[in-house]
C-alpha positions as CSV (number, residue, x, y, z in Angstrom):
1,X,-153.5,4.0,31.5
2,X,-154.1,2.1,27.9
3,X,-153.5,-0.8,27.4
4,X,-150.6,-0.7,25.3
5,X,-148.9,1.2,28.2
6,X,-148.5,-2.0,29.8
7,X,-147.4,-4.1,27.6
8,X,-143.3,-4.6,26.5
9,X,-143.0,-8.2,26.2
10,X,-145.1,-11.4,24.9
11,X,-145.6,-12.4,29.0
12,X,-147.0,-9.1,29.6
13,X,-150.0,-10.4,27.2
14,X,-150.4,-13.1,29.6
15,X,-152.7,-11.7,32.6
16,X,-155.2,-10.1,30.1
17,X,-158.6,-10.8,29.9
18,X,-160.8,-11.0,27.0
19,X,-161.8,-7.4,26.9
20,X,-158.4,-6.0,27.7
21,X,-157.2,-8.2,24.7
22,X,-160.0,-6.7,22.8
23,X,-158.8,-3.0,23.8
24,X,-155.2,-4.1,23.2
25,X,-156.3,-4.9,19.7
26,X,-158.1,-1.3,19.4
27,X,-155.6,0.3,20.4
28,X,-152.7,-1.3,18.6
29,X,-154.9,-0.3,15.2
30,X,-155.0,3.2,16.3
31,X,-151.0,3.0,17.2
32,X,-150.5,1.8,13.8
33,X,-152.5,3.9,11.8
34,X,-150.6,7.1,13.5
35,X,-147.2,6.0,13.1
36,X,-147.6,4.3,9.6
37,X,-149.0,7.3,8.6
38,X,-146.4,9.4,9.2
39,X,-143.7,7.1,8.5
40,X,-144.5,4.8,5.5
41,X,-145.0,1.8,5.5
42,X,-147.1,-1.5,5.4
43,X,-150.2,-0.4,6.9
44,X,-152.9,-3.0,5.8
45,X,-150.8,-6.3,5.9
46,X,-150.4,-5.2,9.9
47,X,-153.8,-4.7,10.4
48,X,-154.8,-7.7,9.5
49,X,-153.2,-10.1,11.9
50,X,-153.3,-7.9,14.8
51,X,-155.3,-10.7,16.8
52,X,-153.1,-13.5,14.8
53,X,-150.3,-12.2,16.1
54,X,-151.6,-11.2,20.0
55,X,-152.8,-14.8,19.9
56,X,-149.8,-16.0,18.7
57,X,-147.5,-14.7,21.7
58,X,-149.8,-15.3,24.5
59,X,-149.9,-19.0,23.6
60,X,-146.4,-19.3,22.5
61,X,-143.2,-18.3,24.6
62,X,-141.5,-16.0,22.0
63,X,-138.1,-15.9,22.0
64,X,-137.8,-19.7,22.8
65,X,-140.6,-20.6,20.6
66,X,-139.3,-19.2,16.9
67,X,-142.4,-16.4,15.7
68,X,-142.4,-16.4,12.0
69,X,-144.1,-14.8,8.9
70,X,-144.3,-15.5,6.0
71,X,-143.6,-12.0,4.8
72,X,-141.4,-9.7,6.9
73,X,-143.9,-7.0,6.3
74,X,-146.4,-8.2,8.5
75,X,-144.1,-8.2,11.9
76,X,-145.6,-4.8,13.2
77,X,-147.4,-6.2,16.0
78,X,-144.7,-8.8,16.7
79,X,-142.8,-5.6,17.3
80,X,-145.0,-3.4,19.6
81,X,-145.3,-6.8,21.9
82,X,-141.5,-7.8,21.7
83,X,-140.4,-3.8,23.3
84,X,-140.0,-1.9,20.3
85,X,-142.9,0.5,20.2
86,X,-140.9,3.4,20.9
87,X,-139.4,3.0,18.4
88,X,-141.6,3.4,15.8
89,X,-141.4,7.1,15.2
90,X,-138.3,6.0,13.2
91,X,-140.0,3.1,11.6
92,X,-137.9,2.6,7.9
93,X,-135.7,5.2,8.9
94,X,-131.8,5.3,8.9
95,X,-130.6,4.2,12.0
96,X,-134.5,3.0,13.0
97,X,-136.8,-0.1,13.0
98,X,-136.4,-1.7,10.1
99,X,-139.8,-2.9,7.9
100,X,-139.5,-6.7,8.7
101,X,-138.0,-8.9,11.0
102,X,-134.4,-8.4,11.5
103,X,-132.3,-10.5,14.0
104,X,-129.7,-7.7,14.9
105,X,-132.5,-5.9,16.3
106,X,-134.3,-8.3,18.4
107,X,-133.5,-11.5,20.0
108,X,-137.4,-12.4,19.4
109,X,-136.5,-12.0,15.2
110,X,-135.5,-15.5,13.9
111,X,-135.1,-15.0,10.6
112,X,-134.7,-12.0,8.4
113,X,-137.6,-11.7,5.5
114,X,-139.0,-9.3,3.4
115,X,-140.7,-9.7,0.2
């Protein structure tokens, strides 16, 4: 089983070690690549704070600790750690994830941002 597989919340991050959090971060790159691909999408911005953002919720206790960026478009991994990877098939798609963080769709999205 990946890694990934395992993982549906920030306190699932929790009882990782460092090279599970290394594979995590492999394999959340590969997860991106194939769905940004095929969706659209921010694909570099997301790359690039992959271990940001895994750091980020194992030290912090998202929702009760407010997770914010500075632009929406960089919440990819915020969402494949908060539950929302299955849902990324419909990634900027009517009726799907949207692009950035948006509060209706998670209680772990503070603020809505985009550009």
């Amino acid at each position: 089983m990946r890694v990934l597989d395992r993982i549906s919340s920030p306190a699932d991050l929790v009882g990782l070690d460092q090279r599970e959090m290394a594979e995590l971060a492999r394999e959340i790159r590969e997860f991106l690549i194939e769905k940004v691909s095929a969706s659209g999408g921010h694909l570099g911005p997301n790359l690039g704070v992959v271990e940001l953002t895994l750091a980020i919720h194992r030290v912090f206790d998202s929702p009760h600790d407010p997770v914010i960026f500075d632009t929406g478009h960089q919440c990819y991994v915020h969402k494949i750690i908060t539950g929302r990877r299955d849902g990324f098939d419909q990634l900027r798609q009517r009726g799907g994830l949207t692009g950035y963080q948006e509060r209706a769709e998670s209680p772990h999205d503070w603020v809505e941002s985009s550009h």
